[in-house]
Structures are given as C-alpha cells and as structure tokens.
C-alpha positions as CSV (number, residue, x, y, z in Angstrom):
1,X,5.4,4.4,-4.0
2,X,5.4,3.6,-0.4
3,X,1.7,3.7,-0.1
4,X,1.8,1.2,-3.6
5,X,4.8,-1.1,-0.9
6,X,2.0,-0.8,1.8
7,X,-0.9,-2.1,0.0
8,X,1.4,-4.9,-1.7
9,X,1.8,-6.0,1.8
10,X,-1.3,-5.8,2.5
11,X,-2.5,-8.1,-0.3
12,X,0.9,-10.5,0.7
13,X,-0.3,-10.7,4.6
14,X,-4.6,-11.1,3.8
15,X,-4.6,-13.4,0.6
16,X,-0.7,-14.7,0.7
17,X,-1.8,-17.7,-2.0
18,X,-3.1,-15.5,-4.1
19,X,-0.3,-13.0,-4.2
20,X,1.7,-15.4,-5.3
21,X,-0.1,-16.6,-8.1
22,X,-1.0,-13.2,-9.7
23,X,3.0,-12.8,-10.0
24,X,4.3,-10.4,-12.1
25,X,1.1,-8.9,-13.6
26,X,-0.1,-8.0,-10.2
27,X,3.2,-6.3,-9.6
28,X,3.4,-4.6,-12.8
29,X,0.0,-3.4,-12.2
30,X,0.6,-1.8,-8.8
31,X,3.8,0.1,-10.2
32,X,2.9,1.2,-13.2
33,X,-0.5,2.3,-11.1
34,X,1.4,4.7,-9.1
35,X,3.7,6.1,-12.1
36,X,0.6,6.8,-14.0
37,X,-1.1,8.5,-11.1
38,X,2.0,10.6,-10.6
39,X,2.3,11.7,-14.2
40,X,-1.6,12.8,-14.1
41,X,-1.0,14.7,-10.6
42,X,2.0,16.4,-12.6
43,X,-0.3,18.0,-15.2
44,X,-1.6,21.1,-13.7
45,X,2.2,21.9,-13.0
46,X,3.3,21.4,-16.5
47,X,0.3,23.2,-18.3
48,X,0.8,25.9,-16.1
49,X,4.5,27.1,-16.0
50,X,5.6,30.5,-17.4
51,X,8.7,30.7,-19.5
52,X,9.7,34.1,-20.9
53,X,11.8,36.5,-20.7
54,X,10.9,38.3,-17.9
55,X,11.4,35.6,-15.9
56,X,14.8,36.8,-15.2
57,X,16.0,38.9,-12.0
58,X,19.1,40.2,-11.2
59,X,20.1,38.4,-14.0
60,X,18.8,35.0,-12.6
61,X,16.0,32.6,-14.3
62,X,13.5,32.5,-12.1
63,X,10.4,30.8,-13.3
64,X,6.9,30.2,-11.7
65,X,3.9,28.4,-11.5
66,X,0.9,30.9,-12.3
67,X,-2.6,29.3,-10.6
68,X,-5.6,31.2,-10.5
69,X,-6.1,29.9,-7.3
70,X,-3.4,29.2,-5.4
71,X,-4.7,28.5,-1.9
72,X,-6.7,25.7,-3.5
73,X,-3.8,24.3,-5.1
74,X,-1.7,24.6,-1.5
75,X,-4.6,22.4,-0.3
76,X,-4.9,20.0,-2.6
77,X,-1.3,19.6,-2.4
78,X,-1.7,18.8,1.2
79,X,-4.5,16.3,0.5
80,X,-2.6,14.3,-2.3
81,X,0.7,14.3,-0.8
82,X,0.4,13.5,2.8
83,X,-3.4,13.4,3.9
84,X,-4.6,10.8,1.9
85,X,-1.5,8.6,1.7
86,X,-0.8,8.5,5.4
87,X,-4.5,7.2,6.1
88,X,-3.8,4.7,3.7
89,X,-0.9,3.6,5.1
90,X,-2.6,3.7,8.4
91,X,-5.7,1.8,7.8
92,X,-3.4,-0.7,5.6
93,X,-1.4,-1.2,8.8
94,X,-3.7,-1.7,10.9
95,X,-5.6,-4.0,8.9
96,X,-2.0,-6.3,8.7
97,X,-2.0,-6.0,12.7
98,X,-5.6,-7.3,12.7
99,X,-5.1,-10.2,10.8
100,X,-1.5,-11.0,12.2
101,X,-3.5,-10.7,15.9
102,X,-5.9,-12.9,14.4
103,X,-4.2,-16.1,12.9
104,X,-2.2,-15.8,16.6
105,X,-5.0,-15.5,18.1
106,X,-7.2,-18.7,16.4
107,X,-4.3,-20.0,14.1
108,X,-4.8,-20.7,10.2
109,X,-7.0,-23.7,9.3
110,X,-5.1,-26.8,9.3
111,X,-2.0,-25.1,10.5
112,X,-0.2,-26.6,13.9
113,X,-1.9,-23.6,16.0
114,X,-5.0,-24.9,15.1
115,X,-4.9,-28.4,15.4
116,X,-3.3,-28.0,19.1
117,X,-5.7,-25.0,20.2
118,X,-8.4,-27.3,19.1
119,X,-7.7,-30.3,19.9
120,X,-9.9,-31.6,23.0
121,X,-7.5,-34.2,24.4
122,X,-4.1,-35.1,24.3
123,X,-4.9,-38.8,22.3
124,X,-6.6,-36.6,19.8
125,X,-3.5,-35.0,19.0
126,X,-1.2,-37.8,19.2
127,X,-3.8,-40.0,16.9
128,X,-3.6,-37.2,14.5
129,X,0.0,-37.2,14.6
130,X,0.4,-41.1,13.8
131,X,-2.6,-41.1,11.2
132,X,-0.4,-38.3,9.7
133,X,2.6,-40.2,9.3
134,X,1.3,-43.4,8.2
C-alpha cells in the first residue's frame, strides 16, 4: 500500500489536472490494484499449508508451510516484499524531486515564475500586469 501512496503522488505531482479529474475511479483502481495483487501473492501460502494431526508437539499446534523449494521461495519473498517496492518508491521519488527541481527551476507555463523569469524588461511586466487587470 505505500508503494500504491507513492505512485498516487506521483501521478498528483506530474499530471496534477488530470488526477483530479480521474477522481474516484482512479483511486479505486490503485487500491483495489494492490489488494488484488496481495491476494494473488497469498496463494502459494494458502495452497500449500499442512493441517493434520501431527502438526501437534508437546501438545502445541504447530503448523507449516511445506515448499519444495524453499530457498526459492525465501528469495522471492525478498524480491516481492522489499526489492522491488523500495526501487519503486525510489525511482517514484526521485522522479517527484525532478519535476519539483524543475517547475522551480523554469516555473509552470503561465504561472508568476514564468512570466517574471521571462520577462525581458521591467515595462513588460508591469504592461502585463495592467492588460491583466483591465
């Protein structure tokens, strides 16, 4: 879910108008994204658990996950749950720095920035102003 909050800002920060006019749909999209992602990475666990009776020790229930290959699984694990999401979140990140350095940097068109940064002469500026208020 914080990768899905990451790339939500992402899309909020590169194409804010848009954002705002997918609305709900775009949101409901992202979420129920990431639940159905999480319920398909849950699968191998659940086809995979033993339940008996000898799952008991000392009187205990102790109950396991029996892979074939369990170093694979380990790995995978580590791919899925923390490889993969924290690059995400890192190119996401710096992508949002990127453009925030950006629009500072040049301003957004027809924003104050850029008609000041721009602007070749002070009377420019001051026309625009008055033609603006008129």
């Amino acid at each position: 879910l914080i990768v899905v909050l990451t790339i939500d800002r992402l899309f909020v920060i590169v194409r804010p108008l848009s954002a705002s006019t997918k609305g709900n749909r775009y949101r409901y999209g992202l979420v129920s994204g990431a639940w159905m992602l999480a319920l398909i990475l849950t699968l191998p666990y659940a086809l995979h658990i033993r339940f008996s009776d000898t799952c008991t020790e000392h009187g205990i229930n102790i109950c396991w996950h029996d892979f074939k290959h369990m170093e694979a699984i380990v790995l995978a694990e580590l791919f899925i749950n923390w490889i993969i999401p924290v690059c995400i979140i890192i190119s996401c990140y710096t992508w949002i720095i990127r453009v925030i350095i950006r629009r500072e940097k040049f301003g957004l068109p027809g924003s104050p920035n850029t008609m000041f940064s721009h602007a070749r002469s002070t009377k420019m500026v001051t026309k625009h102003i008055i033609m603006n208020r008129i």
